[in-house]
BANU-569551 format. One record per residue: residue in one letter; residue number from 1; x, y, z of N, C-alpha, C, O in turn. Coordinates in nm, 3 decimals. Layout:
N
PT/A/NUM/X/Y/Z/X/Y/Z/X/Y/Z/X/Y/Z
...
END
This chain:
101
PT/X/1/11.422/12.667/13.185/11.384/12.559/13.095/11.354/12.617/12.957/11.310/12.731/12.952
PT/X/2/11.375/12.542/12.837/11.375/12.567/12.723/11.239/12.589/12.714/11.159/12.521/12.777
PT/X/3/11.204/12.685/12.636/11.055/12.728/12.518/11.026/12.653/12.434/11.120/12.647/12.355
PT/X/4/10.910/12.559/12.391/10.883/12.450/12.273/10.758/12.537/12.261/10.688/12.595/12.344
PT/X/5/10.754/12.524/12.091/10.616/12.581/12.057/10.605/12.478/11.909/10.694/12.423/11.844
PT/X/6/10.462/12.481/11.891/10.442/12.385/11.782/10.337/12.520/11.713/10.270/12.611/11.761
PT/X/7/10.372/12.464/11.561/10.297/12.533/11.472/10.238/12.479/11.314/10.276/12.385/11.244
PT/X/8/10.176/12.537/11.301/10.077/12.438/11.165/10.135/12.533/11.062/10.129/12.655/11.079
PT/X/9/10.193/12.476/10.953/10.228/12.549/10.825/10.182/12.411/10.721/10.207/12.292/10.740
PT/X/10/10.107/12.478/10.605/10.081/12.427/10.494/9.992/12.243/10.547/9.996/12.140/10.479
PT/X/11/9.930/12.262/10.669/9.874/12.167/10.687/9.969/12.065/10.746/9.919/11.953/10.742
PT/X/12/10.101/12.069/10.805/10.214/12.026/10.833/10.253/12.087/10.973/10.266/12.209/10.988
PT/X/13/10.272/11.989/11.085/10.328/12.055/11.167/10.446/12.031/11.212/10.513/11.931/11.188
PT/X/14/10.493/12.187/11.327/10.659/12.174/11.275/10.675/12.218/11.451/10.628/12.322/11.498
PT/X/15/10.737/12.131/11.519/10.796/12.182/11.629/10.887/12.247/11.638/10.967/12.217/11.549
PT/X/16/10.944/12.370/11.737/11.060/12.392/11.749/11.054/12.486/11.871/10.956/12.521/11.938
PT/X/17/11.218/12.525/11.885/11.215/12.582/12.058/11.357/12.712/12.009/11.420/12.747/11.910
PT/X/18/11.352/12.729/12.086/11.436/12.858/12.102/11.520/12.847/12.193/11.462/12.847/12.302
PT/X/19/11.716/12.831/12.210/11.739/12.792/12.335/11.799/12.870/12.395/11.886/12.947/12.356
PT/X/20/11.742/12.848/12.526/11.748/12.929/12.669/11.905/12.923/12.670/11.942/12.808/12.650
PT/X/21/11.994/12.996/12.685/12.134/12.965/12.716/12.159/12.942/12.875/12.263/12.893/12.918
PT/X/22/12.061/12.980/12.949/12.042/12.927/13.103/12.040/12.789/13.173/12.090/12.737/13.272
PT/X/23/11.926/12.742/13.033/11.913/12.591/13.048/12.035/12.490/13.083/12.154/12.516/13.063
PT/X/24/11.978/12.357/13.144/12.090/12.290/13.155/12.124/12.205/13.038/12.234/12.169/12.997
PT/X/25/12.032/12.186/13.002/12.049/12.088/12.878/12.000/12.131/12.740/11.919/12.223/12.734
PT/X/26/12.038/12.081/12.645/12.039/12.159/12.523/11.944/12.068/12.440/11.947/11.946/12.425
PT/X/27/11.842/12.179/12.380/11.741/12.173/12.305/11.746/11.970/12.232/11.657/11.887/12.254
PT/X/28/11.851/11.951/12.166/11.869/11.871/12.069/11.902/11.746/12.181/11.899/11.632/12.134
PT/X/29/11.921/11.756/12.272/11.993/11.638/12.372/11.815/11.599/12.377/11.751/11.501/12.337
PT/X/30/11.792/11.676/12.419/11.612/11.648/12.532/11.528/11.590/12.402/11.469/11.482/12.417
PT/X/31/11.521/11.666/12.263/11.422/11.589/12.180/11.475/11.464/12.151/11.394/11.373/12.132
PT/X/32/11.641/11.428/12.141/11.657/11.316/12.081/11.646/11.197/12.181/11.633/11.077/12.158
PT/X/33/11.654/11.259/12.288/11.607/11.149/12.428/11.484/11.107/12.418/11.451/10.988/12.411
PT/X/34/11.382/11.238/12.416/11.225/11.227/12.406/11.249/11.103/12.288/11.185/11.008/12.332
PT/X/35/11.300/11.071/12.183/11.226/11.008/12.081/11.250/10.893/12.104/11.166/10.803/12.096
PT/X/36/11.399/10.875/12.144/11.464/10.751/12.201/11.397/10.676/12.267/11.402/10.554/12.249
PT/X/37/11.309/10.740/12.372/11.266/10.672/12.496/11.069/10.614/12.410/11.000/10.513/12.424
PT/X/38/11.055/10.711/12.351/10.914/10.709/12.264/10.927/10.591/12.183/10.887/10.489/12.238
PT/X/39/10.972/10.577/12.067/10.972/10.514/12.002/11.122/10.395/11.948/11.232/10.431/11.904
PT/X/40/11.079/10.271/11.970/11.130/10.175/11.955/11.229/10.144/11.793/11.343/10.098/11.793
PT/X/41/11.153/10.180/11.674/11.211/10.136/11.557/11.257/10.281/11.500/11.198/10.320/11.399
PT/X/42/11.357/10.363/11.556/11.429/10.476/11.516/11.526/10.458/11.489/11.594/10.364/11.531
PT/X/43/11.573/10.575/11.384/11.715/10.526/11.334/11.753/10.721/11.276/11.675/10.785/11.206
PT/X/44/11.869/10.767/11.321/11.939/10.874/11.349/12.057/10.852/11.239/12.157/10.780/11.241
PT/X/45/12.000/10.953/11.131/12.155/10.989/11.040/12.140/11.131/11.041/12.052/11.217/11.042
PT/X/46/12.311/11.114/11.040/12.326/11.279/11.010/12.368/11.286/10.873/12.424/11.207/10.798
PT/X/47/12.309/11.443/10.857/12.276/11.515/10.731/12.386/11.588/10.729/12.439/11.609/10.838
PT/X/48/12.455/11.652/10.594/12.559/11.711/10.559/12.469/11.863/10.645/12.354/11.907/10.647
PT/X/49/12.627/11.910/10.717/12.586/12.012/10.840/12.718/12.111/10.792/12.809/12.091/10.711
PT/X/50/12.687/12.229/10.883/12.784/12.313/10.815/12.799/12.399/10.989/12.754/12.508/11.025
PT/X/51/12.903/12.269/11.088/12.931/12.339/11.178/12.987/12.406/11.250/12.981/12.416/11.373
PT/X/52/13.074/12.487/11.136/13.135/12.616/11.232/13.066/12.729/11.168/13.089/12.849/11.186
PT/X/53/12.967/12.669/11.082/12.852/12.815/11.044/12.703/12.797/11.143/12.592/12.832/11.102
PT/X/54/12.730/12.738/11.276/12.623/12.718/11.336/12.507/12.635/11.280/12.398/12.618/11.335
PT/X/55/12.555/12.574/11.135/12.418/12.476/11.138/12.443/12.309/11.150/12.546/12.247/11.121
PT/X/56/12.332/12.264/11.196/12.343/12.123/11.203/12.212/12.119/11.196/12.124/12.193/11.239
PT/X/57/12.211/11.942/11.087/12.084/11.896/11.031/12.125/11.695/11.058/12.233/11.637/11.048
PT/X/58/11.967/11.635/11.096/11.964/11.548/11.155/11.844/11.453/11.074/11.730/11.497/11.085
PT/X/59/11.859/11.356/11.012/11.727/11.259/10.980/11.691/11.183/11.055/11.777/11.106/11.097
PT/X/60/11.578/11.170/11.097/11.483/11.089/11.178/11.426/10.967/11.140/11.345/11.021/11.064
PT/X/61/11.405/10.875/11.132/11.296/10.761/11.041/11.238/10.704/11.188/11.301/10.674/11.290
PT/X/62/11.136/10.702/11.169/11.033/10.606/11.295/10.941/10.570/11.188/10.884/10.647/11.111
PT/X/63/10.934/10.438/11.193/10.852/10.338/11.145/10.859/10.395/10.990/10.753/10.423/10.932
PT/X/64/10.963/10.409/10.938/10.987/10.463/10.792/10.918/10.630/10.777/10.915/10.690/10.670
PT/X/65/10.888/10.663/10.850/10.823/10.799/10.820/10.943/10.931/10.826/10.996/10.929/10.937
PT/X/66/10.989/11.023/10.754/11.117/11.048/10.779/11.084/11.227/10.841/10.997/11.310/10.815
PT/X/67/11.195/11.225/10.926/11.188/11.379/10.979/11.247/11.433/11.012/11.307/11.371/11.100
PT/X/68/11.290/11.545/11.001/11.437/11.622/11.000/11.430/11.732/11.121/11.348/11.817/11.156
PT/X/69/11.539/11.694/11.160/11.629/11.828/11.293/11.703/11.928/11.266/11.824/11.916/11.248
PT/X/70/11.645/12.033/11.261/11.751/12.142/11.173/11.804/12.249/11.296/11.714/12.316/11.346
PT/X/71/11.918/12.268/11.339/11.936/12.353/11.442/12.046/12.461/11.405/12.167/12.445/11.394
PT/X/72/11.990/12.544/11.394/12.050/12.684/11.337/12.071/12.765/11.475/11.970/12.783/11.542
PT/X/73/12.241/12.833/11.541/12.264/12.908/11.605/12.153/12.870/11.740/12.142/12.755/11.780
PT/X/74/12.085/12.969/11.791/11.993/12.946/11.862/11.842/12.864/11.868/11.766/12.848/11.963
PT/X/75/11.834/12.820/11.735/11.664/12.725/11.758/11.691/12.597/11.680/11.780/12.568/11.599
PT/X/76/11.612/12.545/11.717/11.599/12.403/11.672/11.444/12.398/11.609/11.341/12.461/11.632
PT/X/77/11.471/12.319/11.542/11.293/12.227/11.444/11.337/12.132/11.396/11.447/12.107/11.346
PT/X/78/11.140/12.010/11.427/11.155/11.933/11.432/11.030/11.912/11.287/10.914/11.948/11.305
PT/X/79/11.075/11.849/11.149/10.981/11.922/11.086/10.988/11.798/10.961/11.087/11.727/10.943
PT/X/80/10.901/11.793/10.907/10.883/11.639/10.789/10.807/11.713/10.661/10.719/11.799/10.667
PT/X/81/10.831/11.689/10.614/10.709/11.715/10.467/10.602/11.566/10.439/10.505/11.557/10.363
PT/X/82/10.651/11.477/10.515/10.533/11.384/10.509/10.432/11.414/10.623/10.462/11.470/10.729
PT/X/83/10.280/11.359/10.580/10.230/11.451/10.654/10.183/11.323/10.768/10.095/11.358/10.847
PT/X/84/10.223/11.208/10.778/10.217/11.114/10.843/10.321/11.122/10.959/10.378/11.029/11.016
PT/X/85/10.327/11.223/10.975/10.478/11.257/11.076/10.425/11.315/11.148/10.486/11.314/11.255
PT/X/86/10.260/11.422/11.154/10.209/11.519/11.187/10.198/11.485/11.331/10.228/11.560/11.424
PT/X/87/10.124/11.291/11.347/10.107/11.290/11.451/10.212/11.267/11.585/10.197/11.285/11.706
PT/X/88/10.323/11.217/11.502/10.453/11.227/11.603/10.517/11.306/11.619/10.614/11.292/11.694
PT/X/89/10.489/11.421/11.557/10.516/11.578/11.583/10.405/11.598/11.689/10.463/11.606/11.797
PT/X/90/10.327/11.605/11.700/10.183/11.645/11.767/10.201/11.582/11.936/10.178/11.638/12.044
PT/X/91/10.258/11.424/11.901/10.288/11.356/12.021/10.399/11.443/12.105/10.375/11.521/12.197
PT/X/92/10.503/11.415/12.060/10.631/11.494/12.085/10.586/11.646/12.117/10.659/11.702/12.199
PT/X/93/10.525/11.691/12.088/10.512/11.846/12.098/10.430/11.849/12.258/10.440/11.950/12.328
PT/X/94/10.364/11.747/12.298/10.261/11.709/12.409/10.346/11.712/12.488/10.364/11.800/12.572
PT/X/95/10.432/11.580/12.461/10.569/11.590/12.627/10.619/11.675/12.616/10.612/11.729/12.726
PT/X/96/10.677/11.737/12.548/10.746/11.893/12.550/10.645/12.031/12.636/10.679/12.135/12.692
PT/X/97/10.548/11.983/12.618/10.451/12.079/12.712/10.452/12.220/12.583/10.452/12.337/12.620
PT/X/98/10.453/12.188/12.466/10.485/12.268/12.367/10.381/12.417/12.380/10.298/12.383/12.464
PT/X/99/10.365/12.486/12.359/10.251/12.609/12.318/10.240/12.611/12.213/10.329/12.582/12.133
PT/X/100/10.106/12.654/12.178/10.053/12.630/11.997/10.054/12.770/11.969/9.980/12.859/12.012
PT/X/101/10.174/12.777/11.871/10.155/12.920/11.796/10.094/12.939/11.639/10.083/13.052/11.591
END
C-alpha cells in the first residue's frame, strides 16, 4: 500500500505520497476517488502537463476553494496556497491514514 504523509509548510498544508510501484492502484486514482466520494460540489480541470516528461498537474475546486495535484515521476501532492483548503487537506490526509512529517 502506498505511503501518505502530510506536512505543514508556511502555515499551509500539503499532502503527498510516494508511489509504491507494488501497489495496486495508483496514488492519483485513490485521492481522486477519496474526493469524489467526500465531497459533493467538485469540479476536476486539467492543468497544462508535460507528459512524456513525467509531469502531470490537476485543479481541484470544492466549494470554490482551489487545489492542485501535481504528480511528478514517482510522488504526488495535494497542495493549495489558499489557506481555507488546510482543512480539506487535513480531512483527506485522515482517510489516507496519512503520517505527519
Amino acid at each position: 500500500m502506498n505511503k501518505w504523509y502530510l506536512r505543514i509548510i508556511k502555515n499551509k498544508y500539503e499532502l503527498y505520497c510516494i508511489d509504491d510501484s507494488f501497489d495496486d492502484e495508483a496514488p492519483i486514482l485513490v485521492l481522486i476517488n477519496i474526493l469524489k466520494d467526500k465531497y459533493k460540489n467538485i469540479i476536476f480541470k486539467d492543468e497544462e502537463s508535460n507528459i512524456m516528461g513525467g509531469e502531470y498537474r490537476k485543479k481541484v475546486i470544492i466549494d470554490n476553494i482551489e487545489l492542485n495535484i501535481y504528480e511528478e515521476l514517482s510522488s504526488l501532492t495535494l497542495s493549495s496556497d489558499d489557506k481555507k483548503a488546510n482543512d480539506i487537506i487535513l480531512e483527506v490526509s485522515h482517510l489516507l491514514n496519512a503520517e505527519i512529517t
